[in-house]
C-alpha positions in Angstrom: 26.4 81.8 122.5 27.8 83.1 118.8 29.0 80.7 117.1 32.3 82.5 116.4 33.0 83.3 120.2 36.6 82.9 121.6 36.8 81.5 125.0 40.0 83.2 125.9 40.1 86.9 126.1 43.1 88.4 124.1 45.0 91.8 123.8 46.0 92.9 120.0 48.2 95.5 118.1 49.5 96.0 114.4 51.8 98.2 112.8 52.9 98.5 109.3 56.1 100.9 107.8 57.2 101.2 104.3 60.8 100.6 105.4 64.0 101.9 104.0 64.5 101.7 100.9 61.2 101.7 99.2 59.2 104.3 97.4 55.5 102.9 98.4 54.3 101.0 101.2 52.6 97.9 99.4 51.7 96.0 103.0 48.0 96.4 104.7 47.5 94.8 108.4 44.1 93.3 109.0 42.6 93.9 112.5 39.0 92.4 113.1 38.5 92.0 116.5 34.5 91.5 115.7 35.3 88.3 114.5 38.6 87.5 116.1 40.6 88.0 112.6 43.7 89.2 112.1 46.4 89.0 109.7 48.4 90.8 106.6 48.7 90.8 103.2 52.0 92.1 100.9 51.3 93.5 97.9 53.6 91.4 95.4 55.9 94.2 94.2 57.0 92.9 90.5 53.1 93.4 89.6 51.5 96.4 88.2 48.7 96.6 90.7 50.4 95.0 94.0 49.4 97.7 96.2 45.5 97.4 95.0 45.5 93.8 95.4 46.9 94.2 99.1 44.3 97.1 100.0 41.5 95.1 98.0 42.9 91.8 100.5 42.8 93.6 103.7 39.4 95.2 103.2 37.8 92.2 101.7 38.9 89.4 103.6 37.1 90.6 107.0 33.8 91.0 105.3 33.9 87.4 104.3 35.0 86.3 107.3 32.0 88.1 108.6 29.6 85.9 106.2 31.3 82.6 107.2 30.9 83.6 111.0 26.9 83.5 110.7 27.2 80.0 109.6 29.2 78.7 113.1 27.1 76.9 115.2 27.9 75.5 119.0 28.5 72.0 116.6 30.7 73.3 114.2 34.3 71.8 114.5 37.9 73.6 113.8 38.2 71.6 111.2 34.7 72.6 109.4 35.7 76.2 110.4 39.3 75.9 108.7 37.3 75.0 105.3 35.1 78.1 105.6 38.5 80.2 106.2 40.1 78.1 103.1 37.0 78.7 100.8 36.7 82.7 102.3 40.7 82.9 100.8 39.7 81.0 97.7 36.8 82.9 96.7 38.9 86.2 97.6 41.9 84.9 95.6 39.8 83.5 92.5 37.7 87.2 92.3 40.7 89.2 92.0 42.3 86.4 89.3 39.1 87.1 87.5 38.9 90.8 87.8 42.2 91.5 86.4 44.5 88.5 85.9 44.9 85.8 82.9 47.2 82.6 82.6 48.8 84.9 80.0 48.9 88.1 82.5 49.3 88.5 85.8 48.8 92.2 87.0 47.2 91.4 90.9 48.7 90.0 93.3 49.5 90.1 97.0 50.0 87.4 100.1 47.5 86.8 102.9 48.2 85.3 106.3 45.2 85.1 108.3 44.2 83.9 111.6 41.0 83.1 113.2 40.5 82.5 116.8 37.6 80.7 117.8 36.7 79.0 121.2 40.0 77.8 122.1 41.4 77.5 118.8 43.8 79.5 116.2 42.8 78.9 112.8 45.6 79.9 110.2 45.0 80.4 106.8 48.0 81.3 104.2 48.1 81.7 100.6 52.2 83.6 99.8 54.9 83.6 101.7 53.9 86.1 104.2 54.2 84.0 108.0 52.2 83.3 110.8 54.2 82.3 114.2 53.1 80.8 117.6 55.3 82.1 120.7 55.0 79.4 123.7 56.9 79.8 126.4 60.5 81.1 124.9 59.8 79.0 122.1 59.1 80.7 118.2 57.5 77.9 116.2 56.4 79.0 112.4 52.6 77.8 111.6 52.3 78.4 108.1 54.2 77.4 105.2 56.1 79.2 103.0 54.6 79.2 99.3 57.3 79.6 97.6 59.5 77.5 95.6 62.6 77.8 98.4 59.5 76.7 101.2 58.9 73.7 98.9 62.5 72.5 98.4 62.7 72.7 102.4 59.6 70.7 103.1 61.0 68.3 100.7 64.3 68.1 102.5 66.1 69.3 99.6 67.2 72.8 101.3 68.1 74.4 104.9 65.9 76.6 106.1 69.4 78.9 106.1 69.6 78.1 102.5 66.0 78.8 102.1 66.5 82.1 103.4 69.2 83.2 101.4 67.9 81.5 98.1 66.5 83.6 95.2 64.0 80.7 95.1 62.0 82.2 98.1 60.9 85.0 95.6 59.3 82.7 93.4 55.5 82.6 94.8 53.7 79.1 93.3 50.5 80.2 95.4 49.7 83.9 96.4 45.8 85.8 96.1 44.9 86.8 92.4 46.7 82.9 91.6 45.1 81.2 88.3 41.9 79.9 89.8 41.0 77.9 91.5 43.3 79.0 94.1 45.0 76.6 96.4 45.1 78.4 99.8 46.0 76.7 103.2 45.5 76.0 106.8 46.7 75.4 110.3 44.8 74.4 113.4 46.4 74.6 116.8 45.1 75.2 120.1 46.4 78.0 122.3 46.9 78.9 125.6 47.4 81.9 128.4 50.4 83.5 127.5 50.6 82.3 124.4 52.0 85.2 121.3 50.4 85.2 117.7 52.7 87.3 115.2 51.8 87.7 111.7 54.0 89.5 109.3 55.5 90.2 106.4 58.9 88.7 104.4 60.2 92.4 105.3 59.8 91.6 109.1 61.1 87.3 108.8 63.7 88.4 105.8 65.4 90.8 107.9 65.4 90.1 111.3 66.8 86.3 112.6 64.1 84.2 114.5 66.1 84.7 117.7 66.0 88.3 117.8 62.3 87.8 117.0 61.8 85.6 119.2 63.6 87.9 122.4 61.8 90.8 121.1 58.3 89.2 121.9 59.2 87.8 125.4 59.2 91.3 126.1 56.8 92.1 128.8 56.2 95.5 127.1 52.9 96.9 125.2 51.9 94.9 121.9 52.1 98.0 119.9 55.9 98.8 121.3 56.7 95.1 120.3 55.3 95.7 117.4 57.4 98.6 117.0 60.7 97.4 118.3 60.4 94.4 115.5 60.2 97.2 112.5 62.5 98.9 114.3 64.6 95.7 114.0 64.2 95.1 110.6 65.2 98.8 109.0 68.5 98.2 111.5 69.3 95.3 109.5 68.5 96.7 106.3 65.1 97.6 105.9 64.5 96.2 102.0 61.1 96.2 102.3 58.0 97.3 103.5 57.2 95.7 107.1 54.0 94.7 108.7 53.4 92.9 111.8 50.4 92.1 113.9 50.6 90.2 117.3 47.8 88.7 119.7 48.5 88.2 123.1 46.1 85.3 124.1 44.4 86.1 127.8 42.7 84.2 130.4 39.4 82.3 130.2 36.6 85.0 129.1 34.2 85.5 132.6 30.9 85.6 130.2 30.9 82.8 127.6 28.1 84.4 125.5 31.0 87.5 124.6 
């Protein structure tokens, strides 16, 4: 049995647009169904190289991932597999820091939110304000945690999540890839079920669109890719700031040969 096997089988799609109003498309999806990985990262547009730093994200994050999954044994918990997924962000995050970045200059920079499915658990990892969400049942519940200074104030019970949303404090980033090192990256273990709806996605998905709509748009019994092109159809009809990204997985029933 590999040690990075998923017990459920799963159905996936991703789709990325550069919205309405912008002149490049600084978002990359991530979709590595060899090792059960998906996620996005949003190249942070104030930066010089935000668009690099997303592309040099998306294509280096699965290749990690990749290393850490040789290492998975039968033994190896969720928790001791979150750490490898926290060290795989840190390492990516402290590399680019060091390739171009100093605490006097920042020039790279971009969000990741990651998941990893393995056995019967989904392994988040975040580091930015880009989201990860868990659909149950009609219920949209937000896994990560936003890393920016508005996320912070809510956590500390200081803001609304309204206010939150509305605040010029959720464009301050205090964590992101390409952060002074050593970065501070973070994550989420939950189980999952049949049924169950992963989305990950950018601010230009979450900043646009309310959680409701969201959240009716991916009870849809329709295709994952149509979902996944209803939500950015969704976010350029209420405005379409920025570039879009989402990715969902669609979590199946029990897989019929446990060595896949």
């Amino acid at each position: 049995m590999s040690g990075s096997a998923f017990s459920l089988t799963y159905t996936f799609a991703g789709l990325c647009d550069i919205g309405k109003l912008r002149d490049t498309n600084q978002d990359r999806i991530i979709l590595h169904p060899d090792q059960n990985f998906f996620g996005v990262s949003d190249g942070m547009g104030g930066l010089l190289y935000g668009e690099n730093s997303a592309i040099y994200v998306s294509s280096s994050m699965p290749k990690l991932v990749d290393i850490s999954a040789e290492k998975l044994t039968e033994n190896t918990t969720p928790e001791e597999a979150a750490e490898m997924l926290r060290y795989d962000a840190q390492m990516l995050s402290d590399a680019l820091f060091n390739k171009g970045n100093s605490t006097k200059r920042f020039d790279y920079g971009a969000t990741l939110a990651g998941v990893w499915l393995l056995r019967d658990q989904a392994i988040f990892v975040g580091l930015g304000d880009s989201r990860g969400y868990l659909l149950r049942g009609k219920e949209l519940t937000q896994i990560s945690e936003d890393m920016n200074i508005a996320g912070l104030l809510v956590r500390n019970e200081k803001m609304t999540r309204e206010e939150a949303a509305e605040s010029p404090a959720s464009s301050r980033l205090y964590a992101f890839v390409g952060m002074e090192a050593p970065a501070e990256p973070m994550t989420w273990i939950t189980p999952v079920f049949p049924g169950d709806k992963i989305l990950m996605c950018s601010d230009g998905l979450y900043g646009m669109v309310p959680e409701k709509e969201i959240t009716k748009l991916l009870l849809a019994d329709d295709p994952l890719d149509k979902i996944c092109k209803k939500l950015i159809d969704s976010a350029k009809k209420h405005g379409g700031k920025d570039n879009i990204s989402a990715v969902i997985v669609k979590i199946g029933d029990a897989q019929t040969d446990s060595s896949q």
